[in-house]
C-alpha positions as CSV (number, residue, x, y, z in Angstrom):
1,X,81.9,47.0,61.7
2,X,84.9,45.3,60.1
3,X,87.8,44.5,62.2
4,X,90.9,46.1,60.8
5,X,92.7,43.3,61.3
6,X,90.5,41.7,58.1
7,X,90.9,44.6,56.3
8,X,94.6,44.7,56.6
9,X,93.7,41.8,54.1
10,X,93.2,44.3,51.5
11,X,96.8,45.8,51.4
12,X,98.2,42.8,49.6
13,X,95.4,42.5,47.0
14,X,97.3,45.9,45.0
15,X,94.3,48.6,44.8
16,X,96.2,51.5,44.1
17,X,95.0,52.4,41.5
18,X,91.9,53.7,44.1
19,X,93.9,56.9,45.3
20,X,93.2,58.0,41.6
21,X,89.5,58.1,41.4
22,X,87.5,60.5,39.7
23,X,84.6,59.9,40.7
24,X,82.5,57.9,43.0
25,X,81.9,54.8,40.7
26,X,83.9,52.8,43.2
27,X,81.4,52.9,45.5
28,X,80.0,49.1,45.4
29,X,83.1,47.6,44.3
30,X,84.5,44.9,47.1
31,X,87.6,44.4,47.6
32,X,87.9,41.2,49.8
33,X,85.4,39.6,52.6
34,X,82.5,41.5,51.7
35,X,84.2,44.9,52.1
36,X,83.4,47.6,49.9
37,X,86.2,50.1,48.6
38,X,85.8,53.9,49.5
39,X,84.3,56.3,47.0
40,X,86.5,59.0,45.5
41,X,85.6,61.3,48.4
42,X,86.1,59.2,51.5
43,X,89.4,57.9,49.6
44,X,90.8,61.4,49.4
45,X,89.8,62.5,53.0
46,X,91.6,59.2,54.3
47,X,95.1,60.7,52.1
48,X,94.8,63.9,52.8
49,X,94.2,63.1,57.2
50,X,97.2,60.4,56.7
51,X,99.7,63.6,55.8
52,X,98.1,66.0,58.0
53,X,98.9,63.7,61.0
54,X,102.4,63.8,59.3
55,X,102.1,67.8,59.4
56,X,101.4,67.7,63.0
57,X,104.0,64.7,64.0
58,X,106.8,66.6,62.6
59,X,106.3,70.3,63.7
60,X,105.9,69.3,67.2
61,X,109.0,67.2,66.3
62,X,111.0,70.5,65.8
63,X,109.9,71.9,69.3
64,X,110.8,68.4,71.1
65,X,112.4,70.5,74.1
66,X,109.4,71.6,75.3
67,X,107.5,68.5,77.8
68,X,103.9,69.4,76.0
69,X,105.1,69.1,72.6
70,X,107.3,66.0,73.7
71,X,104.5,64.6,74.5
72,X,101.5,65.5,72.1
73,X,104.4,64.5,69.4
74,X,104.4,61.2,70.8
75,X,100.1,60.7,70.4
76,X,100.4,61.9,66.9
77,X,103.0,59.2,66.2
78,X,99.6,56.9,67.0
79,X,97.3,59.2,64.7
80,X,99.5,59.0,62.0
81,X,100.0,55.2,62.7
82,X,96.3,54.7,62.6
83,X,95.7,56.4,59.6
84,X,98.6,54.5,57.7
85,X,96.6,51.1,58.7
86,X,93.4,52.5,57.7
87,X,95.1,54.0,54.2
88,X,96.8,50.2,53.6
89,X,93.7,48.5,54.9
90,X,92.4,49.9,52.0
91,X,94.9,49.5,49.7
92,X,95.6,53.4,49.1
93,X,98.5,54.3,47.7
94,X,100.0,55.8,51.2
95,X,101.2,59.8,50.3
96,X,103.8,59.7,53.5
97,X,105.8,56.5,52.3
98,X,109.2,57.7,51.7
99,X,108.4,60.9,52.7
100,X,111.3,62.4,55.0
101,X,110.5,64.7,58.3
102,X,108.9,68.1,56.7
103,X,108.7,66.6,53.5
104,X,104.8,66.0,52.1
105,X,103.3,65.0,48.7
106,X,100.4,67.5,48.7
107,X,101.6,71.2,48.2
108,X,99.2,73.2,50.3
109,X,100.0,70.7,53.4
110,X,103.9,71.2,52.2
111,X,103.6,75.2,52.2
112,X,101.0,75.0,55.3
113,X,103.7,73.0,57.4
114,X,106.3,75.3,56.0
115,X,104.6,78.3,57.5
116,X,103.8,76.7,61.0
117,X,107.4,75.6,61.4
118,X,108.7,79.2,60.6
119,X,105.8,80.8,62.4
120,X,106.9,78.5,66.0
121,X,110.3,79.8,65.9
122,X,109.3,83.1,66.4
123,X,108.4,82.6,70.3
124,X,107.5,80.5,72.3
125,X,103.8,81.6,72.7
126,X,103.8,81.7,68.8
127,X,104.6,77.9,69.2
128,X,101.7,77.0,71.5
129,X,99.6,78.8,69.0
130,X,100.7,77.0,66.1
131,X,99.9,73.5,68.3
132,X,96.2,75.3,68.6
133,X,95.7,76.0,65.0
134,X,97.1,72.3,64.0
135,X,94.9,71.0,66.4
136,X,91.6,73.1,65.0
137,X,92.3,71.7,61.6
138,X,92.5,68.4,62.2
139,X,89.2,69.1,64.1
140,X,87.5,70.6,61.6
141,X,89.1,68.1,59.0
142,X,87.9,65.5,61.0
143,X,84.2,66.9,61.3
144,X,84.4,66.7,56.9
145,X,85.5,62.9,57.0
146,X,83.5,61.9,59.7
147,X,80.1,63.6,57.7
148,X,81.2,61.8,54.7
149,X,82.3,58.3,55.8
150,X,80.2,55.2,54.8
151,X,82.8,52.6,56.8
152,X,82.2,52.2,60.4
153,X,86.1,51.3,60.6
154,X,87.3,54.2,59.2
155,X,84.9,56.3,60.9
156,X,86.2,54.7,64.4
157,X,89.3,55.7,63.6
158,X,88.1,59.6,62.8
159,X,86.4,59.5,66.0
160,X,89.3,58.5,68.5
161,X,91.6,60.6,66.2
162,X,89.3,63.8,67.3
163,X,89.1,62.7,71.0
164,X,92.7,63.2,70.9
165,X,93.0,66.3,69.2
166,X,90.2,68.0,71.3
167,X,92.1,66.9,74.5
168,X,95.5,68.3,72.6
169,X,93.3,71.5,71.6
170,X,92.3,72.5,75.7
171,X,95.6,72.2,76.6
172,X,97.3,74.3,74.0
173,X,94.5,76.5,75.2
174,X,95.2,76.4,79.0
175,X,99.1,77.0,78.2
176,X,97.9,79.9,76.4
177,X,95.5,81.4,78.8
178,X,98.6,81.0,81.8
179,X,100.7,83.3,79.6
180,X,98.0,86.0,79.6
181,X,97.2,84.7,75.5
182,X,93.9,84.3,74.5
183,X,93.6,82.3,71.2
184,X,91.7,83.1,68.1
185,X,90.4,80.0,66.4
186,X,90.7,79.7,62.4
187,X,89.2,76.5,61.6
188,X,86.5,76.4,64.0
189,X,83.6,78.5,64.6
190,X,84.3,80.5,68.1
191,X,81.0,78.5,69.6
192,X,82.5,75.1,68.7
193,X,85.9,76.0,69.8
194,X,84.8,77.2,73.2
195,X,82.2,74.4,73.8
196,X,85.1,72.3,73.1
197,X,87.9,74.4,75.5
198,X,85.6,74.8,78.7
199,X,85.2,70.9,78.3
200,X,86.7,68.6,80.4
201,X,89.5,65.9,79.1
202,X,87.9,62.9,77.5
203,X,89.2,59.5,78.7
204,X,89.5,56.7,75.7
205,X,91.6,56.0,72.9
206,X,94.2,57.6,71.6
């Protein structure tokens, strides 16, 4: 595995242009150190998990008041820094720069948070089913990169990313269940999502 501190390397060498692939040609191409640029795929997945940290940052950002999103909010400040090393490491153009609080380059992330924010006002119970779903998709998110990563860096990252949002998942779920709520999963397959809810906590980074 390469250190993320020699990748960081990468950031100053200018490879952009590798957000824009169209294909997987840049598979093989090394960047610095013996470190092989992401193919098209893995490249996008890295993006597109840098904004949905974003997604999930700023929502709970809006519901601040209440101690569980306080602090989930506070772990996903660490998912979305992670991803924004791995996404310079490689020298992606990083989607979030500039990018104010509810504000996101792609549009179905855009709309998606849109929906959850307006969706969390309506109750609190609505909220703690919004942190459920956001958790779900980053799962199941996770699950695609993961499958389709050929860095052992990047999928370190994935994997302590998922830790997290399991252990954010079960206790969206327990607030749930202590309001007399049981929670439909959208992302995840009802096997997965209970194998994952009857659980207990994992221990480890993030």
């Amino acid at each position: 595995m390469v250190p993320i501190k020699t990748l960081l390397l990468v950031a100053t060498l200018g490879f952009g242009a590798l957000s824009g692939c169209g294909s997987d040609s840049s598979r093989g191409t090394e960047l610095v150190g013996g470190v092989l640029a992401p193919t098209s795929s893995e490249a996008k997945a890295m993006l597109h998990l840098r904004e949905e940290e974003k997604l999930a940052r700023d929502v709970y950002a809006r519901l601040h008041a209440d101690a569980t999103f306080a602090n989930i909010e506070a772990s996903e400040q660490q998912h979305f820094d992670q991803m924004g090393a791995l996404v310079g490491a490689y020298g992606l153009a990083d989607p979030a720069l500039g990018k104010a609080a509810g504000q996101f380059l792609d549009p179905d992330l855009q709309a998606l948070h849109d929906a959850l924010v307006a969706k969390s006002a309506l109750s609190p119970t609505e909220a703690l089913t919004v942190g459920a779903e956001i958790e779900e998709l980053d799962i199941a998110d996770l699950d695609v990169a993961i499958a389709g990563s050929t860095h052992a860096d990047a999928t370190s990252v994935y994997e302590q990313l998922q830790r997290g949002s399991r252990n954010h998942l079960r206790t969206f779920h327990g607030r749930l269940l202590a309001v007399g709520v049981t929670y439909a999963p959208k992302h995840l397959d009802a096997a997965k999502y209970q194998a994952i809810v009857t659980s207990a906590k994992e221990t480890g980074k993030p």
